[in-house]
KOLVO-662922 format. One record per residue (C-alpha): residue in three letters; x, y, z negated. Coordinates in steps of 0.02 Angstrom, whole numbers, plus 50000, padded with zeros to 5 digits. Layout:
N
<node type="ALA" px="X" py="Y" pz="Z"/>
...
% end
This chain:
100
<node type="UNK" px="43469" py="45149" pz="39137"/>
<node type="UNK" px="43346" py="45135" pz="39277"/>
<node type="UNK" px="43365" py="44958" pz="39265"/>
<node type="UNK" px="43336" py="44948" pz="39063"/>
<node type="UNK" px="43184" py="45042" pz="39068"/>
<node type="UNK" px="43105" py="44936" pz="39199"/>
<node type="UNK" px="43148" py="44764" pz="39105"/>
<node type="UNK" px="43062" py="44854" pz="38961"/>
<node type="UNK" px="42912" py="44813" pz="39076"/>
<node type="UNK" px="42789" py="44933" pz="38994"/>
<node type="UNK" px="42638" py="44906" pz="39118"/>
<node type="UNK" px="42642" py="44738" pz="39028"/>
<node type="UNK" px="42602" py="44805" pz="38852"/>
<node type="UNK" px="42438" py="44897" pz="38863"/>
<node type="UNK" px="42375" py="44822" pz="38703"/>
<node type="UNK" px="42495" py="44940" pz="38622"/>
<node type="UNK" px="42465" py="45132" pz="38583"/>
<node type="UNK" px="42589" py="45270" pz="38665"/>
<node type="UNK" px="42664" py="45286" pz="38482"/>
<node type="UNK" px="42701" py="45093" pz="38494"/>
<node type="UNK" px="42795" py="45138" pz="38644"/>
<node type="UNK" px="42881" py="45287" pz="38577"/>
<node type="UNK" px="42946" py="45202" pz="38421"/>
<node type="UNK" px="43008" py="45051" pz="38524"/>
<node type="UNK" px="43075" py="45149" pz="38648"/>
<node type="UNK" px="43152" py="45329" pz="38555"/>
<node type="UNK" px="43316" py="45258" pz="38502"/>
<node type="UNK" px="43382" py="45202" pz="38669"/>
<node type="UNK" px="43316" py="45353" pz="38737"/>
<node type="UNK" px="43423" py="45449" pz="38614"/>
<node type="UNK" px="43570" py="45354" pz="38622"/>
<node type="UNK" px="43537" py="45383" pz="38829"/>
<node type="UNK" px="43541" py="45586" pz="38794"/>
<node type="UNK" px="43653" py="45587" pz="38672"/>
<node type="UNK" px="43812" py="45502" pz="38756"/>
<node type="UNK" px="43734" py="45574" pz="38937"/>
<node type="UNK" px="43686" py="45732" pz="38881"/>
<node type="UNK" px="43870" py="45777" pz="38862"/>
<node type="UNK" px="43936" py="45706" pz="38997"/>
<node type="UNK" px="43836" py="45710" pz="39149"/>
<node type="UNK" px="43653" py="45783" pz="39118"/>
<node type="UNK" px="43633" py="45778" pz="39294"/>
<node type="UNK" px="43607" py="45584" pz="39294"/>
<node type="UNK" px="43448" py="45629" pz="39160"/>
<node type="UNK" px="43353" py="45682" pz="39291"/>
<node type="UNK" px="43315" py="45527" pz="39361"/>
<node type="UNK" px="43297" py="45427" pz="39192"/>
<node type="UNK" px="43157" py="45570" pz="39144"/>
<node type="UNK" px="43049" py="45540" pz="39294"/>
<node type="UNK" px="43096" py="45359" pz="39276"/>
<node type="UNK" px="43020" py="45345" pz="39119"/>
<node type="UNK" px="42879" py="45459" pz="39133"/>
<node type="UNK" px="42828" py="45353" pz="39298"/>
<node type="UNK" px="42831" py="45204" pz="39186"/>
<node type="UNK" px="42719" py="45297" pz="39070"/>
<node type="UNK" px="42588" py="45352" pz="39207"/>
<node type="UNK" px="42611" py="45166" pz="39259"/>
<node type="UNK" px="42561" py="45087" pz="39084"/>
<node type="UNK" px="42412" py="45207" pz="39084"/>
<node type="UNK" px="42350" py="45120" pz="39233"/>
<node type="UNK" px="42343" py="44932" pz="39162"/>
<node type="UNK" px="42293" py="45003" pz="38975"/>
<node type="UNK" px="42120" py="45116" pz="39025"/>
<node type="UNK" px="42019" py="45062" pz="39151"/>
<node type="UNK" px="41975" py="45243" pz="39227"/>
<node type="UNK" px="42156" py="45267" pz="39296"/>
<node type="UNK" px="42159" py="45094" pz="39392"/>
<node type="UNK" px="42197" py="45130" pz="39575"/>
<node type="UNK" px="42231" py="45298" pz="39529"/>
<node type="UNK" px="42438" py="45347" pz="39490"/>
<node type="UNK" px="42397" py="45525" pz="39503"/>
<node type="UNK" px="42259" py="45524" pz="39385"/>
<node type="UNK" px="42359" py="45434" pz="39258"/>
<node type="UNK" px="42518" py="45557" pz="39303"/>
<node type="UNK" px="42404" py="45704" pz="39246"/>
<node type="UNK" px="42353" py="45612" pz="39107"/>
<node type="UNK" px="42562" py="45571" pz="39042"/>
<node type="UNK" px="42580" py="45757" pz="39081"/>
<node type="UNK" px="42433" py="45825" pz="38982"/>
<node type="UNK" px="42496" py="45704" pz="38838"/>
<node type="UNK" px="42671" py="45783" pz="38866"/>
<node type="UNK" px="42604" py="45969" pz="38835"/>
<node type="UNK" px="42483" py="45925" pz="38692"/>
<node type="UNK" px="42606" py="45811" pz="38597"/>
<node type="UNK" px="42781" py="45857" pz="38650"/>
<node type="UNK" px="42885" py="45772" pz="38515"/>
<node type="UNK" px="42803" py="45605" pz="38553"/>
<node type="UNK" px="42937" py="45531" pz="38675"/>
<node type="UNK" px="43115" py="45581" pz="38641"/>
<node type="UNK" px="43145" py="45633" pz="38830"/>
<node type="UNK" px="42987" py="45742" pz="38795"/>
<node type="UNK" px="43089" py="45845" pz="38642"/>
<node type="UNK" px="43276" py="45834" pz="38710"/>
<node type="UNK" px="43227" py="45867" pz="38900"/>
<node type="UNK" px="43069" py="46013" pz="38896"/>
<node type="UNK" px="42981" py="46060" pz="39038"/>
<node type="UNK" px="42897" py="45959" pz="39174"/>
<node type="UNK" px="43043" py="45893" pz="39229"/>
<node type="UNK" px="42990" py="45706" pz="39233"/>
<node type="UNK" px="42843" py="45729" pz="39342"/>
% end
């Protein structure tokens, strides 16, 4: 899973909005917590973080004020993640601050 997200390569589409991202990325992430979810939820962990890294990671290449700065953009997925929380699949099926 780790590997599918990264080939995804998200850092590489900053001329997209987040909800470009979360409609291109929602059903895998589904299908992930769906069949995973029942199984072994344990293995979630990592694909949360995963992708909310990614996130904090595309936030750096799209807006110039987080260049340089992962933690900045971090805050920024998280404050995202608490104002819109049904934006990202992971966000709605996995609640908390788990990712970060």
């Amino acid at each position: 899973m780790n590997q599918q997200i990264r080939s995804w390569e998200l850092h590489l589409r900053s001329n997209w909005s987040l909800e470009d991202l979360a409609i291109a990325c929602n059903p895998v992430i589904r299908g992930w917590f769906n069949y995973y979810g029942s199984y072994y939820r344990s293995a979630l962990d990592d694909v949360v973080r995963q992708l909310d890294l990614r996130l904090g990671k595309w936030a750096e290449w799209k807006y110039k004020r987080f260049r340089g700065h992962s933690g900045r953009a971090i805050k920024w997925v998280r404050g995202v993640r608490k104002r819109e929380p049904k934006l990202f699949a992971h966000w709605q099926l996995y609640p908390g601050t788990a990712g970060l």
